[in-house]
N, C-alpha and C positions, 0 to 999 in steps of 0.2 A: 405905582404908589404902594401898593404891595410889597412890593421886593424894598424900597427905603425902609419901608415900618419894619420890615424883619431885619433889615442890616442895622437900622438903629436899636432894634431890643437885643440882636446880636452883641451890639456894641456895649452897650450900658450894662447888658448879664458878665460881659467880659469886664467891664470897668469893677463891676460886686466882687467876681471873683479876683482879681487883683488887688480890691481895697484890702477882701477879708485877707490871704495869705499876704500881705504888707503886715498888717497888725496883730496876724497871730503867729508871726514867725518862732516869736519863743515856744510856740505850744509846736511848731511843725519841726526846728531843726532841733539838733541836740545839742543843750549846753554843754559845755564840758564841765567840770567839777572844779572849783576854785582847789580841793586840797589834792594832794598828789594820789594816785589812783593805785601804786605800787610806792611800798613803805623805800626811802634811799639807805636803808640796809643792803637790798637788795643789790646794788649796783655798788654800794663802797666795798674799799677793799677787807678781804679778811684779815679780822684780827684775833688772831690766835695769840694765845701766851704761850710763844714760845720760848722764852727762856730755858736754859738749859743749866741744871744745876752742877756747878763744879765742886767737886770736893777732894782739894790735892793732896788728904792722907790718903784718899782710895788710889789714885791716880800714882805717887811716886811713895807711897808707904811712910811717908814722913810727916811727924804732926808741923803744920804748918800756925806762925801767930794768928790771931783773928784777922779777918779779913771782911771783904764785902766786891760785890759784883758793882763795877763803875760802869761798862759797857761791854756790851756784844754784837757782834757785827757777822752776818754770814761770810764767808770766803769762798771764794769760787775760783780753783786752779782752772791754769789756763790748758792743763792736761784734761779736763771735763768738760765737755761740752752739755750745759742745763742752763733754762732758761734763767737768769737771777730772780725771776718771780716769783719760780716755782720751787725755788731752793727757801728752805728755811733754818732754823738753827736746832732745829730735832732730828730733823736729816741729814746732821753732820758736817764736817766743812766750817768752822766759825773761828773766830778771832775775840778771847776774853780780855779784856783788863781787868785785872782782880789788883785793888788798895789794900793794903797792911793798913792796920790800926796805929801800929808803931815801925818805926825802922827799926830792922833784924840785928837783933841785938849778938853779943859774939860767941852763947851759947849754943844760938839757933843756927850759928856759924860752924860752931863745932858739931852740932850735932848731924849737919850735912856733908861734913867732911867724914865722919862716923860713916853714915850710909853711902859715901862715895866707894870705902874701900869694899863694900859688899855689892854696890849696885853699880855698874860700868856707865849705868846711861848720866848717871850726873859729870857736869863738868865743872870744876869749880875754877877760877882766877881768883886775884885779889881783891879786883869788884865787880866780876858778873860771873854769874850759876845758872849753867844751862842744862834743862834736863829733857831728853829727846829717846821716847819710849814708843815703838812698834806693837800692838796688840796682838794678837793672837786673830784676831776678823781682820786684818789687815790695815788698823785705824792706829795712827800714828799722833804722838803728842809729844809739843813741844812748847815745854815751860823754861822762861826769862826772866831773870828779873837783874836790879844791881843791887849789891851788900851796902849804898848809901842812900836807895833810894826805897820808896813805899810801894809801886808798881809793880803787878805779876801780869807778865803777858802770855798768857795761855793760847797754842792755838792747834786746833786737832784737822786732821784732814782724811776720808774716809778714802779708801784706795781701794 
């Protein structure tokens, strides 16, 4: 009779202790935090402002019409081996579209045939002017465009 009465108060202390951690599980586990615990800065990608400023009197000596940056694009020869992540367009390697405000009128025609006979890197035809210039760091640029159209395709590759 003994040994019942102790396995019954056995049992009922065990049934307490199961009632209590049932009903106070919020106070025993941890919730997790409904907001994020780590800002998604953290894990998005970087955004650097990279852009890279062209400026094609520094670049071929010629005042060029106004213009504007349409798009930039890194470029990654298949002579480098880097990951495209890790390339961006301050490290060199990129592909500009630069817009005229107006189509090159036949001044700006003449004055590029001007600095053709002094400078070897210009090439001129009747509709397209290409200028392809080697630096001194061994970073090469080469500017496109056509005499009927607004488009300057700039595009520099570091070597």
């Amino acid at each position: 009779m003994q040994k019942k009465k102790f396995i019954s108060s056995l049992l009922i202390l065990l049934a307490a202790i199961l009632f209590i951690i049932t009903f106070n599980r919020k106070r025993i586990t941890f919730a997790a935090p409904l907001t994020d615990t780590v800002p998604a800065e953290v894990f998005s990608p970087t955004k650097k402002k990279d852009a890279v400023k062209i400026d094609l009197k520094t670049i071929t000596a010629v005042t060029f019409p106004k213009y504007k940056l349409t798009k930039q694009t890194v470029f990654i020869p298949d002579s480098i081996s880097i990951a495209a992540d890790e390339e961006n367009m301050t490290n060199g390697n990129y592909i500009a579209i630069l817009t005229l405000d107006t189509l090159p009128d036949k001044s700006f025609i003449q004055t590029l045939k001007a600095a053709s006979v002094k400078d070897t890197c210009w090439k001129i035809n009747d509709t397209y002017i290409s200028y392809a210039r080697k630096e001194k760091n061994g970073g090469k640029y080469n500017i496109s465009f056509s005499t009927k159209g607004k488009q300057v395709i700039v595009k520099y590759i570091e070597q």
